[in-house]
C-alpha positions as CSV (number, residue, x, y, z in Angstrom):
1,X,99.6,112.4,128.8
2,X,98.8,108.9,130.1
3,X,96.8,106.4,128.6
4,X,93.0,107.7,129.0
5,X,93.8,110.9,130.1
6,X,91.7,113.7,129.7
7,X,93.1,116.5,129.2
8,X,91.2,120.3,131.0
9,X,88.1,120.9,129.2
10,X,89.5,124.9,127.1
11,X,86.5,126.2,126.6
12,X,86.8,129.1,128.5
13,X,89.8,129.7,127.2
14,X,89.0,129.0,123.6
15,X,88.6,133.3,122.7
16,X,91.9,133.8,124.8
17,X,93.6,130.8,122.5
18,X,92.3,131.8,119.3
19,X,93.1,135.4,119.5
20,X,96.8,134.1,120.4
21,X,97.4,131.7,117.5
22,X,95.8,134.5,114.8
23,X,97.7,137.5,116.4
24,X,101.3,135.2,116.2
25,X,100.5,134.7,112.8
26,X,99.3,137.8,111.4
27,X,102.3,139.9,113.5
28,X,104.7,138.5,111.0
29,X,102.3,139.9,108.0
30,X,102.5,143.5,109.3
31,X,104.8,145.8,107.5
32,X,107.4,147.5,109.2
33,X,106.8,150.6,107.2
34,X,103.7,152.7,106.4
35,X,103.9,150.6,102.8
36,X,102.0,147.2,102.5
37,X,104.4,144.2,102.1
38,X,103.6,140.9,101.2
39,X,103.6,138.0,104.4
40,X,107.1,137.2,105.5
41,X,106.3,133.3,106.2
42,X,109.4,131.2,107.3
43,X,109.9,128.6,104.5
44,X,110.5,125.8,106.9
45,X,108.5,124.7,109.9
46,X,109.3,121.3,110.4
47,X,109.8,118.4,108.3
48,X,107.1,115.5,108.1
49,X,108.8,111.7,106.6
50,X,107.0,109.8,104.5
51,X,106.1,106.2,105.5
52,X,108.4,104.5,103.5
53,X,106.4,101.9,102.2
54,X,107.8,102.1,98.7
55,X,111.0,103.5,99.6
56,X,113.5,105.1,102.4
57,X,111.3,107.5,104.6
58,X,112.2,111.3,103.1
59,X,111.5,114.4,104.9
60,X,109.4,116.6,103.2
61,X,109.4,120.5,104.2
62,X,106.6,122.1,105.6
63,X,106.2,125.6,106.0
64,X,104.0,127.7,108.2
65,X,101.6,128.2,105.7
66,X,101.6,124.6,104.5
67,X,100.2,124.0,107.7
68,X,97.6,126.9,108.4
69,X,96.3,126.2,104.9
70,X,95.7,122.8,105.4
71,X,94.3,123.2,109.0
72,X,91.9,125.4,107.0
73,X,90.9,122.6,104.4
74,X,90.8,119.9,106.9
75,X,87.8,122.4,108.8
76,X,86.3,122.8,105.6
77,X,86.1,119.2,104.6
78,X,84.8,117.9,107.8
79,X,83.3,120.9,109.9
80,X,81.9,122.7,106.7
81,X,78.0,121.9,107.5
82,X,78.8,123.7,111.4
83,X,80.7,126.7,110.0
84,X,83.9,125.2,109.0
85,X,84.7,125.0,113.0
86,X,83.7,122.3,115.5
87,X,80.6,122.4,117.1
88,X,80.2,122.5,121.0
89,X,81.0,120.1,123.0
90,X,83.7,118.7,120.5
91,X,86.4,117.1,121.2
92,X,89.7,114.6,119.7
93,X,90.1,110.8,120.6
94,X,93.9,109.9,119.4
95,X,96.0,106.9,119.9
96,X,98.5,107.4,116.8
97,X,102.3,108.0,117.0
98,X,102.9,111.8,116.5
99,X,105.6,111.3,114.1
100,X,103.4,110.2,111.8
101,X,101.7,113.0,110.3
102,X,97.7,111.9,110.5
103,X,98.9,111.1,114.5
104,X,100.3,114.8,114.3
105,X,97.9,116.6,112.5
106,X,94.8,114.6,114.8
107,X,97.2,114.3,118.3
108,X,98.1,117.9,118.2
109,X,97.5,120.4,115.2
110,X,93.9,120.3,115.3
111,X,93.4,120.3,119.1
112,X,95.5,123.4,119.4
113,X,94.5,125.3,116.5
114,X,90.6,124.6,117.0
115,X,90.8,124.8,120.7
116,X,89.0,121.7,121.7
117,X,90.2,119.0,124.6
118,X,91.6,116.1,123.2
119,X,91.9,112.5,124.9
120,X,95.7,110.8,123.9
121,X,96.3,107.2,124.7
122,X,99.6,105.7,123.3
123,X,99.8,103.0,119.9
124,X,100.8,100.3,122.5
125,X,97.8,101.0,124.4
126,X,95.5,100.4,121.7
127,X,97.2,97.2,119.8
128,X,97.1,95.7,124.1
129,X,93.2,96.6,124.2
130,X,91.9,97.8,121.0
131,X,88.3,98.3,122.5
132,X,90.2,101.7,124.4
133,X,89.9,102.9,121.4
134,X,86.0,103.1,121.1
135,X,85.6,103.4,125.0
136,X,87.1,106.4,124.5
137,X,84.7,107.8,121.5
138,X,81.8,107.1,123.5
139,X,82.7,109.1,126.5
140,X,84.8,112.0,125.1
141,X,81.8,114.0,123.4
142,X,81.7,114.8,119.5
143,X,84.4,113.2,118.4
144,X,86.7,113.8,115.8
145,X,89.8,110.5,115.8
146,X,91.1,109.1,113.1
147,X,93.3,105.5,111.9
148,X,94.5,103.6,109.3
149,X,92.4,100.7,107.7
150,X,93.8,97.9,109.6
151,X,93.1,99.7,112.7
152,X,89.2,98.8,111.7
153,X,89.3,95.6,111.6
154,X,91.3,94.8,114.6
155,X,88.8,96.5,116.6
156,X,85.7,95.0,115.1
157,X,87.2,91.5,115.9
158,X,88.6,92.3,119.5
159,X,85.7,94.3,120.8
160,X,83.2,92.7,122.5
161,X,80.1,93.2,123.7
162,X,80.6,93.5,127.7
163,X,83.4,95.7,126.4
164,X,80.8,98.4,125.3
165,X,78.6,97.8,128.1
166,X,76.9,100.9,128.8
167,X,79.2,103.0,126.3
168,X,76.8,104.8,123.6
169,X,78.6,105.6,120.5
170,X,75.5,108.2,119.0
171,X,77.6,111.5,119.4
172,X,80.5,110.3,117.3
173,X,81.2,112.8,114.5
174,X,83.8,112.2,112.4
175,X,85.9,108.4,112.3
176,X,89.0,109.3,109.6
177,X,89.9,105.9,107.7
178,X,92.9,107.3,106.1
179,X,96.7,106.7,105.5
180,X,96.7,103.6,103.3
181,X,93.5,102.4,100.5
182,X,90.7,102.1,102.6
183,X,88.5,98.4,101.7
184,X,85.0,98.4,101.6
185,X,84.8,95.0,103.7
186,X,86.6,96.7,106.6
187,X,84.1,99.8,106.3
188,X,81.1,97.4,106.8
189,X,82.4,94.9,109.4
190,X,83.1,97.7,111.5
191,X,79.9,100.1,110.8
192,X,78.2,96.6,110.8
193,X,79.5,96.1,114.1
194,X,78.9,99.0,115.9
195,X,76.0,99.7,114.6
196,X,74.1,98.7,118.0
197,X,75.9,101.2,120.3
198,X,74.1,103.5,117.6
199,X,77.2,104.6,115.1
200,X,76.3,106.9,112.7
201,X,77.7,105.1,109.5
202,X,78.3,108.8,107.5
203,X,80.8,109.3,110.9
204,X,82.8,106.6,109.3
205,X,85.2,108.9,106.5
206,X,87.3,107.7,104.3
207,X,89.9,110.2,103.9
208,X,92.3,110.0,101.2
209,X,96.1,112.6,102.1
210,X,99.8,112.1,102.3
211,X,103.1,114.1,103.9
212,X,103.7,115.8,100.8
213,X,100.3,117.9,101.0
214,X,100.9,118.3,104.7
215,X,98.5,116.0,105.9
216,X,95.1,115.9,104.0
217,X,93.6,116.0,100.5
218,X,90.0,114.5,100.2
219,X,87.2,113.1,101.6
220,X,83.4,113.4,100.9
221,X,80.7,115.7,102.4
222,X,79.6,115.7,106.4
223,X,76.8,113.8,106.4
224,X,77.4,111.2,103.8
225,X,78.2,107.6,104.7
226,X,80.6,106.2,102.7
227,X,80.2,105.1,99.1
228,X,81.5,101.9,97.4
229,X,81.4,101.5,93.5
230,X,81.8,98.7,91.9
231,X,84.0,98.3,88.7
232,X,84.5,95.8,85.6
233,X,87.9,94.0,87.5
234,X,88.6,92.9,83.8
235,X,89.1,96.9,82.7
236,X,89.9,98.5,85.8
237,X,94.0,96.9,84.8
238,X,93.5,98.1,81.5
239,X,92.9,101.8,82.7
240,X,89.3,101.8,82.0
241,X,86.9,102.3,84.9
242,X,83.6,101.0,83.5
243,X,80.6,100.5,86.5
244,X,79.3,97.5,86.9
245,X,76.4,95.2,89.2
246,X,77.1,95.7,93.4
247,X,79.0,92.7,94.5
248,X,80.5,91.7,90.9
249,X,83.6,93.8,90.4
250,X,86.1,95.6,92.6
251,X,84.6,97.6,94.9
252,X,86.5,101.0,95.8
253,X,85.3,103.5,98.1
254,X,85.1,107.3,97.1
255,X,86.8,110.0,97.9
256,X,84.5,112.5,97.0
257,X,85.3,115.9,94.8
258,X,88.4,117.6,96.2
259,X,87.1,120.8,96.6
260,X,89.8,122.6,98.6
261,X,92.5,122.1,96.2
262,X,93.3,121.4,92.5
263,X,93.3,117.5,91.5
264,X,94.0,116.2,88.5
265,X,94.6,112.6,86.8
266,X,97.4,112.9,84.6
267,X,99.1,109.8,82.4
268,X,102.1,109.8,83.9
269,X,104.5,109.0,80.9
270,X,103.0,111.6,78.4
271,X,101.8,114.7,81.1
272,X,98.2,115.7,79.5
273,X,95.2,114.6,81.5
274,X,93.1,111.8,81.2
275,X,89.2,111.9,80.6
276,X,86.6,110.9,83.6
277,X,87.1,107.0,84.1
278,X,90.5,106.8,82.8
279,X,92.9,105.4,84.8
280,X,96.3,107.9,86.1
281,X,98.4,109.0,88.2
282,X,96.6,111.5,90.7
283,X,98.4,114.8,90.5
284,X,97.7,118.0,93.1
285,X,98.2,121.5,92.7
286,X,97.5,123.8,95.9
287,X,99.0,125.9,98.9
288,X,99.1,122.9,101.1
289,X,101.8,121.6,98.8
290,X,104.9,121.1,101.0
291,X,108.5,122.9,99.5
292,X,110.3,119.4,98.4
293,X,112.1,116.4,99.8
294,X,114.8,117.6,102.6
295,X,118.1,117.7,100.9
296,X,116.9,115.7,97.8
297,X,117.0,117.7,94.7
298,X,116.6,115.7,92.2
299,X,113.9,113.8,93.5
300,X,112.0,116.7,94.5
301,X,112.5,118.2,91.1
302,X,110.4,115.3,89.9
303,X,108.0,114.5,92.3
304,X,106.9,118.3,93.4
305,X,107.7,120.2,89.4
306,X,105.7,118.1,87.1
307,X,104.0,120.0,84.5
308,X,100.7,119.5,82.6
309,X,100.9,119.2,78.6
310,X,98.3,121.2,77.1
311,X,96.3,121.6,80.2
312,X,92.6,122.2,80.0
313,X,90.6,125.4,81.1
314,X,91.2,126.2,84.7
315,X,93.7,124.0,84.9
316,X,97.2,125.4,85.8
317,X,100.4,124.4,83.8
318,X,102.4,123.6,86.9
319,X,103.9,123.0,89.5
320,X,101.9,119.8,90.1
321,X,102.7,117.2,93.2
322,X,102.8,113.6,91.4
323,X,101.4,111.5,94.5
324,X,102.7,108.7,92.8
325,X,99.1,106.9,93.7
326,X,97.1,105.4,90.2
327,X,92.9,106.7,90.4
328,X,90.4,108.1,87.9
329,X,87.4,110.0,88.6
330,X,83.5,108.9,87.9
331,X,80.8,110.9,88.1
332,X,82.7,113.6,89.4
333,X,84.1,111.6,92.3
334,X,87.7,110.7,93.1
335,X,88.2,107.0,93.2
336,X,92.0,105.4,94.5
337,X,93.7,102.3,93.0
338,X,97.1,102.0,94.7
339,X,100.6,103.0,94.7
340,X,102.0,102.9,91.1
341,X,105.1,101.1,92.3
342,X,102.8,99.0,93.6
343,X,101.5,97.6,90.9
344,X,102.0,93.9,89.9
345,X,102.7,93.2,86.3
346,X,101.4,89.3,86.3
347,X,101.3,87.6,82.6
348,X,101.9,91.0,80.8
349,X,98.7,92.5,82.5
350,X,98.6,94.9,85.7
351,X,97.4,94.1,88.7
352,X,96.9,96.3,92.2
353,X,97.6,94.3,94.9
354,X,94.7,96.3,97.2
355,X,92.2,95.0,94.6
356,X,93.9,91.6,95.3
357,X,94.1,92.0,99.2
358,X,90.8,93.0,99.1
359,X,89.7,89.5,97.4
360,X,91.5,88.0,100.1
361,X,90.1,89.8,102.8
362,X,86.1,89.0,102.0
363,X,87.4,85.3,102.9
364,X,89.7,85.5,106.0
365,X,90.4,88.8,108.1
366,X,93.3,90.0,108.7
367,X,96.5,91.2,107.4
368,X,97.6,89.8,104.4
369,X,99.8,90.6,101.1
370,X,99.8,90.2,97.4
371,X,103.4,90.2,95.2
372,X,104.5,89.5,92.3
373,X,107.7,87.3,92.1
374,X,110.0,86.5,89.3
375,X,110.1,83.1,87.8
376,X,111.9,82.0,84.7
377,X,111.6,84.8,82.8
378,X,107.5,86.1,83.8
379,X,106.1,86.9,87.1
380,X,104.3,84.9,89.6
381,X,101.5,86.2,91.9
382,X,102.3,85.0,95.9
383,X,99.4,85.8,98.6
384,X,100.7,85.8,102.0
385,X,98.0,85.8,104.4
386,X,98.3,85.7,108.3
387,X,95.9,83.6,110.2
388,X,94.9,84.9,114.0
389,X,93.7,82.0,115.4
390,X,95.0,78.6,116.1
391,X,92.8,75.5,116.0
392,X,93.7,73.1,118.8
393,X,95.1,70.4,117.4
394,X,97.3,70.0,114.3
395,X,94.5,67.9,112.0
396,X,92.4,70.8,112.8
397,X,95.1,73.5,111.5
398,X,95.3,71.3,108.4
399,X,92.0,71.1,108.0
400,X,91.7,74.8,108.6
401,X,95.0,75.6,106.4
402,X,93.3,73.5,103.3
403,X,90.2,75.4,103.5
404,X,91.4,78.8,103.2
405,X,93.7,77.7,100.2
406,X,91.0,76.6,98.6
407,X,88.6,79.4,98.9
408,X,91.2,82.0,98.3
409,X,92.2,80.7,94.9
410,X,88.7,80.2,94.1
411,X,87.9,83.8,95.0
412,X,90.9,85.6,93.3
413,X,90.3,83.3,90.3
414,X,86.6,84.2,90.0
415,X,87.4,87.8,90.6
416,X,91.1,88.4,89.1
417,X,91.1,86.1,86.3
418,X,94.3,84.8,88.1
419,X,95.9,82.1,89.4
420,X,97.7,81.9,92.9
421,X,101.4,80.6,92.3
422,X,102.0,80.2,95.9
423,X,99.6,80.7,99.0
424,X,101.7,81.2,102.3
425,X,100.2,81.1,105.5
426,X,101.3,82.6,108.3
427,X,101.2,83.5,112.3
428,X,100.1,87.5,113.4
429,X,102.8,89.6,112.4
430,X,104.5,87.9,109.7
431,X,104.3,90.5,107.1
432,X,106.3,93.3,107.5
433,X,105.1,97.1,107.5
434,X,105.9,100.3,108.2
435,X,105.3,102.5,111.3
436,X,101.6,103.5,110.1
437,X,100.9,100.1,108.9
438,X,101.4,100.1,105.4
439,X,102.5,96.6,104.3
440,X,106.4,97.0,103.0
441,X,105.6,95.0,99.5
442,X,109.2,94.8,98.5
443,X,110.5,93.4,101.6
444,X,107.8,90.3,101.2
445,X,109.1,89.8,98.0
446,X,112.9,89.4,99.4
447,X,111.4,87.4,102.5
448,X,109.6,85.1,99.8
449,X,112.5,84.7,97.5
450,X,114.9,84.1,100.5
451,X,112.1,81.4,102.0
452,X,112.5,83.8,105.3
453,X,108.7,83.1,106.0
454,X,108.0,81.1,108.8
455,X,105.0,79.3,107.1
456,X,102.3,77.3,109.0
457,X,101.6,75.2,105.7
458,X,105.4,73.9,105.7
């Protein structure tokens, strides 16, 4: 479909449609015999890669039930208040690639299966003219679209306000922020925004899922705007989650209480679960659980067969999906630190680089990355920030480079208790990521230690 296309309004073929999809999938269900059987499901449906933002991509197998069940949590979670289906006059707004599997799930999956029109521009489209991208909410009716977090804060700085001339945003429903850690500054600049075209700010859901679980996990209630917590940044590396003043810790956004599936924080060296505000790995346990890793035994042996050590009522000994993602819950609520490879190990203490990036990006917009690099025997922490704009002349740039040096090692200082080794600044689309945007950590550090960054402070 073309850029801005709208596709035939279904609705009157909505009963036809639904009747199809349930009759092809119950007709494999029916026993051949006069003796009840149980569902003959194909084990494979497709195969859904990862991002590969920690490793090479790997294709993890889907089945046809992986997918119906998840279709089914993904209308619980966000239609659950209208019946667990989408009201009238729904529709989908989607610009993501549909080989990623939030663009496939949004793009296609959900259209089809809930028989509602859906509006498909291309990624291209929307990096050329972000403010398509909330054009197109306006006029599509109820809206369900969805992006990653960068996505957020590109619009919110290229939209203006003769862009949404005319263009009311008041019947947006659901705005996913999903597919890498979702920062509380991009959630306000961009509810903060568009608040005067009359967004709802509970529309705007952080939304917390991977391939491996098909698509989605968590996200809280309809109807609730999203909620920022703010935690002791001195105990949070520790693997304590204490709360602490608004505006004086890290802030992380909830996830709310998973209620369609089994989650669990689990220490990840010893197996048994960790108490509320203890800091694990976030382990998952459900029918949306893809099969494994295509053609990767031993990795899928690990990743999709852990077991829980002594697990606690309710709680099933195995098999458990170890997302491989650090996050504790308080007061009942799922909260998300960062990849556990991600993690930077900076004078013998742990660090997440989001919590880092974060810092960075209350200062300067923008993409930007934290490592950690080796140096004589320790680690050093490198920021690497891009700059979008340009000051005209080159004592302005200086002036301009000197500035955000200084207020970014003041800020991660006063927040981090750290010290920035090296601050390198860079032009748009410097740092490497992968196709969803997820920032490729490892390749910065080889970039850094082979001086392969084209720096603007040289």
């Amino acid at each position: 479909m073309s850029p801005g296309t709208r596709s035939r309004n279904p609705d009157n073929l909505r009963p036809q449609l639904s009747k199809s999809i349930y009759w092809t999938w119950t007709l494999g269900r029916l026993p051949r015999s006069g003796r009840a059987r149980s569902a003959e499901v194909p084990d494979a449906l497709y195969l859904q890669y990862t991002s590969g933002s920690t490793r090479t991509p790997a294709g993890v197998v889907v089945s046809n039930k992986n997918l119906f069940v998840n279709f089914g949590q993904i209308m619980d979670g966000y239609y659950g208040k209208y019946g667990k289906v989408p009201p009238p006059g729904s529709g989908v707004v989607s610009w993501l690639p549909f080989y990623h599997d939030m663009g496939f799930f949004v793009g296609i999956i959900i259209p089809i299966l809930a028989g509602i029109p859906v509006v498909l521009t291309s990624p291209a489209g929307f990096l050329q003219r972000p403010a398509r991208w909330m054009q197109l909410m306006a006029s599509s009716g109820r809206v369900f679209t969805a992006a990653p977090n960068f996505a957020f804060d590109l619009v919110a700085r290229k939209t203006s306000d003769d862009d949404m001339n005319g263009f009311d945003l008041g019947e947006v429903l659901h705005v996913l922020s999903g597919s890498e850690r979702v920062q509380p500054v991009t959630v306000k600049r961009f509810t903060d925004r568009f608040a005067k075209f009359n967004l709802d700010p509970a529309a705007v859901r952080p939304s917390y899922g991977m391939a491996e679980a098909t698509v989605y996990i968590a996200t809280r209630e309809p109807g609730e705007p999203p909620k920022v917590v703010y935690f002791d940044s001195a105990k949070l590396p520790a693997g304590e989650a204490e709360r602490c003043a608004p505006g004086t810790g890290t802030g992380l956004v909830s996830y709310g209480n998973p209620r369609q599936m089994t989650v669990r924080i689990v220490d990840p060296d010893t197996g048994v679960e960790c108490p509320e505000g203890a800091v694990g790995e976030i382990w998952l346990h459900g029918p949306n659980v893809g099969a494994g890793y295509w053609q990767k035994p031993v990795e899928s042996e690990r990743t999709f067969q852990a077991r829980i050590v002594n697990p606690s009522a309710g709680t099933p000994e195995g098999p458990w999906l170890r997302t491989g993602d650090s996050g504790f819950y308080f007061d009942g609520e799922l909260f998300i630190i960062g990849r556990i490879k991600d993690l930077l190990i900076v004078y013998g203490r742990n660090h997440s680089p989001d919590d880092i990036e974060a810092t960075i990006q209350e200062v300067t917009p923008g993409r930007c990355a934290a490592i950690s690099v080796p140096d004589r025997g320790a680690e050093k922490l490198v920021a690497i920030i891009e700059l979008k704009k340009r000051p005209d002349t080159d004592e302005d740039l200086a002036d301009r480079l000197q500035v955000v040096k200084r207020e970014v090692t003041s800020a991660i200082s006063k927040s981090h208790g750290l010290s920035v080794a090296d601050l390198v600044l860079v032009s748009p689309g410097s740092i490497p990521i992968t196709t969803s945007g997820k920032i490729r950590r490892a390749q910065c550090v080889e970039l850094y230690r082979h001086d392969e960054f084209t720096r603007l402070d040289a």
